[in-house]
C-alpha positions as CSV (number, residue, x, y, z in Angstrom):
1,X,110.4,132.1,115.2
2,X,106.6,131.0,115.6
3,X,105.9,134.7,114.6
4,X,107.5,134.4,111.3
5,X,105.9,130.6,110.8
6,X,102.4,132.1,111.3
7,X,103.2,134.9,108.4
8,X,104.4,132.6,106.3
9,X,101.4,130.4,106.5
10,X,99.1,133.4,106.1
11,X,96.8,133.3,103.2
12,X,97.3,137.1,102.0
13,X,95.8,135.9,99.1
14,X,92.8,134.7,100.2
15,X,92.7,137.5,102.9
16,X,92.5,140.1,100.2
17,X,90.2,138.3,97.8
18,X,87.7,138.2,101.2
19,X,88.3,141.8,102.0
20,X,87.1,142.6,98.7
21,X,83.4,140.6,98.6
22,X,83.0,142.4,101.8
23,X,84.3,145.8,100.4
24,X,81.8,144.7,97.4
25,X,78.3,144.0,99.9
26,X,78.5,147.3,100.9
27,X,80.0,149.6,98.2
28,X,80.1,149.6,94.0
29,X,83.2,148.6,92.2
30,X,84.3,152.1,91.3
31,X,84.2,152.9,94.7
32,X,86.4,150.5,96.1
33,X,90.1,151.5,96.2
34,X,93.3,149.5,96.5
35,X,94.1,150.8,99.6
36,X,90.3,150.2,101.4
37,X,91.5,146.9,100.3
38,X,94.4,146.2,101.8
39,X,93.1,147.8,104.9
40,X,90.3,145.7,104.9
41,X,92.5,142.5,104.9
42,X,95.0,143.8,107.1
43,X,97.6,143.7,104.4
44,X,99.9,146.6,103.0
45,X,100.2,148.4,99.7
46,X,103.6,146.7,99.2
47,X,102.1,143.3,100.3
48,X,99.0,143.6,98.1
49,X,100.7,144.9,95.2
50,X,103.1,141.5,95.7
51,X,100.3,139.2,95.3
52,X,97.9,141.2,92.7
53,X,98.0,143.8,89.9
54,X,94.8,145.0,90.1
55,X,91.5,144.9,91.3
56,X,90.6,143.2,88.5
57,X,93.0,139.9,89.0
58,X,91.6,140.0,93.1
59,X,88.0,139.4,91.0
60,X,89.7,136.8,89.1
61,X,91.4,135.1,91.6
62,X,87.6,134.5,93.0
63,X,86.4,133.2,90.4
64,X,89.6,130.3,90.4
65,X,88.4,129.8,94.3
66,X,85.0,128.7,93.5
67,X,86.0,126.7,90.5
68,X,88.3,124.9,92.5
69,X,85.9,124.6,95.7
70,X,83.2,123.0,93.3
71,X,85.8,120.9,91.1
72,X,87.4,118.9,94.3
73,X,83.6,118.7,95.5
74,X,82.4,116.5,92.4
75,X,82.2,113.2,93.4
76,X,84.0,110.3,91.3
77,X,82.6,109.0,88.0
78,X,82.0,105.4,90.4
79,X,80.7,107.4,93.5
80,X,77.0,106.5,94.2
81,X,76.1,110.3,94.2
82,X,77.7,110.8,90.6
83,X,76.3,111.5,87.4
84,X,78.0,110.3,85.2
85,X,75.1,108.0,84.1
86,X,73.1,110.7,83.8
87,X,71.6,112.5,80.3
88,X,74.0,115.6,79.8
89,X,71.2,118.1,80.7
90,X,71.2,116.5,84.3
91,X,74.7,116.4,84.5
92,X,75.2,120.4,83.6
93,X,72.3,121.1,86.1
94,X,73.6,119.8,89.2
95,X,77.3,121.6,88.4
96,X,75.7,125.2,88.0
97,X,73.6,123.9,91.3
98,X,77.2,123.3,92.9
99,X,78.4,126.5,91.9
100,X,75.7,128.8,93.0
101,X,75.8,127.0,96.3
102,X,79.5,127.7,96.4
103,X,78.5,131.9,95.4
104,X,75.9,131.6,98.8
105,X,78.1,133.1,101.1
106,X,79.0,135.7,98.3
107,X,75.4,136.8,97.1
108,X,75.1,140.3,98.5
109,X,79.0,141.1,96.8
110,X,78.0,139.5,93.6
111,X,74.5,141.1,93.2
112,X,76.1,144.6,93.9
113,X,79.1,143.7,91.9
114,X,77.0,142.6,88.7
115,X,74.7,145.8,89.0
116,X,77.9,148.0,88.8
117,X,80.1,146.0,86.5
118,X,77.3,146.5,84.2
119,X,78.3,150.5,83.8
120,X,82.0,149.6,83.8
121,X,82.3,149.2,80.1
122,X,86.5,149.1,80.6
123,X,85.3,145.8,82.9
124,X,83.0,144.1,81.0
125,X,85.2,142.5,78.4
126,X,87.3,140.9,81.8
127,X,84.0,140.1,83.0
128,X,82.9,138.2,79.8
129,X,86.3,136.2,80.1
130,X,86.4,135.3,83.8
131,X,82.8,134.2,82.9
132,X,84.1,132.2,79.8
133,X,86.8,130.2,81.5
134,X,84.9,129.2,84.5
135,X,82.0,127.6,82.4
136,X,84.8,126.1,80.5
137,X,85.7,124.0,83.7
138,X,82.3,123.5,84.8
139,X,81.5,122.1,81.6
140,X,84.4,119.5,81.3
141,X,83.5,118.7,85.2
142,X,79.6,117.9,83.7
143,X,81.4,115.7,80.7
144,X,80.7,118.0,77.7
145,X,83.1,118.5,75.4
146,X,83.9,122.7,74.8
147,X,86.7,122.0,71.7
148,X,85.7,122.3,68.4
149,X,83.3,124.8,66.9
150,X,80.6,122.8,68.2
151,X,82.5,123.1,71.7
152,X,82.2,126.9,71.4
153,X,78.4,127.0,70.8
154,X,78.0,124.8,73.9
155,X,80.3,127.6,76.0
156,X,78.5,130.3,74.8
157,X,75.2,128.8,75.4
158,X,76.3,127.9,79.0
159,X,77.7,131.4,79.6
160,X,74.2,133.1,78.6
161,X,72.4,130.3,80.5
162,X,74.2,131.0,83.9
163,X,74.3,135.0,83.3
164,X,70.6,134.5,83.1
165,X,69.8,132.5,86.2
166,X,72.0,134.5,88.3
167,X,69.9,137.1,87.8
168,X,66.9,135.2,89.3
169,X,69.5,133.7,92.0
170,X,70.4,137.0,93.5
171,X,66.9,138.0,94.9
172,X,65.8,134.1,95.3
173,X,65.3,134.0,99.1
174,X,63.8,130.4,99.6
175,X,66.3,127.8,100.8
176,X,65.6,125.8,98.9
177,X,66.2,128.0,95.1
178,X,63.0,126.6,94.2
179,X,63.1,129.7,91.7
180,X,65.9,129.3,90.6
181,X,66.2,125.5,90.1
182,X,62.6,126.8,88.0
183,X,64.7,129.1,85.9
184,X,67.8,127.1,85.2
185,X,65.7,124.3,84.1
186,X,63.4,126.6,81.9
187,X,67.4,127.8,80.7
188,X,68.7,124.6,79.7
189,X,65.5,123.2,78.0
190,X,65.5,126.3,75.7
191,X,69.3,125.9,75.2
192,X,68.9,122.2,74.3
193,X,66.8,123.5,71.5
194,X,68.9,125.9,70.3
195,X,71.4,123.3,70.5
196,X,70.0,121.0,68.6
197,X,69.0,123.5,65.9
198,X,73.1,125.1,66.0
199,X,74.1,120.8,65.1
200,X,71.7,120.2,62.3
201,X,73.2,123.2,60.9
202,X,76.6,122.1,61.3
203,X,75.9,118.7,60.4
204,X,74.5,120.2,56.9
205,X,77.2,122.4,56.5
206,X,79.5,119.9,56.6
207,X,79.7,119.0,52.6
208,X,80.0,123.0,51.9
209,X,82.8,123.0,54.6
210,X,84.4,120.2,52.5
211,X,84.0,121.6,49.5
212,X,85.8,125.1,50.7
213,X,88.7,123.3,52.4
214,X,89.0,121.2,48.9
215,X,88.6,124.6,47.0
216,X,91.2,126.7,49.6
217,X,93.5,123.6,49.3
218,X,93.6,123.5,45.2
219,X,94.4,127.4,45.5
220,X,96.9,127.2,47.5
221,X,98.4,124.5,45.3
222,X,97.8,126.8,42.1
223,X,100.0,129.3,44.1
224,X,102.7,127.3,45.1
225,X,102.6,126.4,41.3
226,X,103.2,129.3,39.7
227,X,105.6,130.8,42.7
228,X,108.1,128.1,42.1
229,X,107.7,128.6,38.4
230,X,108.6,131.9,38.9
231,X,111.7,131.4,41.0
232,X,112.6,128.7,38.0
233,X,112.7,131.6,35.2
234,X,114.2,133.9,37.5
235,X,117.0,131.3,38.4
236,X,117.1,130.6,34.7
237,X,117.3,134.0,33.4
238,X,119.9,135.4,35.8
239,X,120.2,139.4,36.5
240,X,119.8,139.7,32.7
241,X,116.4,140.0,32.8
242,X,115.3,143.0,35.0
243,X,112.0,143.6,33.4
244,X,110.8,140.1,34.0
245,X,107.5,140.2,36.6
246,X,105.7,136.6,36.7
247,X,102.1,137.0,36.6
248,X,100.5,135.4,39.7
């Protein structure tokens, strides 16, 4: 009975998503195989196929792990350590700061991993998303909205911001990231410009926007005009008139 307690509380899960950063410090993705992962985490073929797909979702489920780890780690809008007072640039930097200290324990796997990804061209488009969805969250956790077209330019610039750090992360040795911190906040001050320049464009884009959703509308009225007028004759007329083709 306390046998089958302790292998229902098991982690499989979690067991397999460790055996593969440790499977990922020492080898490149394309030579890590399903089953050097389930032998790593003790697990069977049956047992891994049960919980993942691919090697792929293992890498995904990851990425979820940190999210979560650095989401429940934010302190409350009225904590004393939150930043919710703070000017948005602070607020993104100390949640990519929170990640990458999350990624610590993981640096050797990811440095190999993002080296070898890199020649995975089947991988990358995975990669791009897994990379998406998590700045998506640690966005939201920093207050900035990511709907709206707008919402996308701040995602992207986010996504290109952290790809870029990373790279200065990986081989950052000093305990205290003073390279990094460096980097990220050389990062974000070009993004802010960028930013900046992406919503004074939008903002005077907005009357031509206007103008084409007026202009789309009016068509589509036109359309729906002459459609119905054409179903009115053709009601009208009957079978009678075969030759009859409404000019739309």
């Amino acid at each position: 009975m306390a046998a089958k307690a302790t292998e229902k509380a098991r982690d499989i899960r979690g067991d397999i998503v460790e055996a593969l950063m440790r499977l990922a410090a020492e080898r490149d993705w394309d030579a890590i195989r399903l089953s050097d992962i389930a032998a790593e985490a003790g697990v069977t073929l049956a047992e891994f196929r049960g919980a993942f797909g691919s090697k792929g979702a293992v890498l995904a489920e990851f990425s979820r792990r940190i999210d979560k780890a650095v989401l429940e780690a934010m302190p409350a809008p009225d904590a004393p350590d939150s930043m919710a007072d703070q000017p948005a640039r602070e607020r993104v930097f100390d949640v990519m700061m929170r990640r990458l200290d999350a990624l610590t324990p993981y640096r050797a796997a990811l440095k190999r991993l993002s080296r070898s990804l890199r020649r995975e061209l089947t991988a990358l488009p995975e990669l791009a998303r897994l990379t998406l969805n998590s700045q998506r969250f640690m966005l939201e956790a920093a207050g900035i909205d990511t709907e709206g077209s707008m919402g996308q330019v701040r995602l992207q610039g986010a996504v290109l911001v952290y790809a870029r750090v990373l790279d200065t992360w990986y081989d950052d040795d000093d305990p205290a990231l003073a390279a990094t911190m460096a980097r990220l906040d050389r990062e974000l001050t070009r993004g802010e410009r960028m930013l900046r320049c992406a919503e004074d464009a939008y903002r005077l884009a907005a009357p031509f926007r206007a103008a084409a959703r007026v202009f789309c509308e009016g068509r589509a009225r036109n359309r729906r005009y002459w459609r119905e007028r054409a179903r009115s004759r053709r009601d009208i007329d009957g079978d009678d008139n075969e030759s009859f083709a409404p000019a739309i």
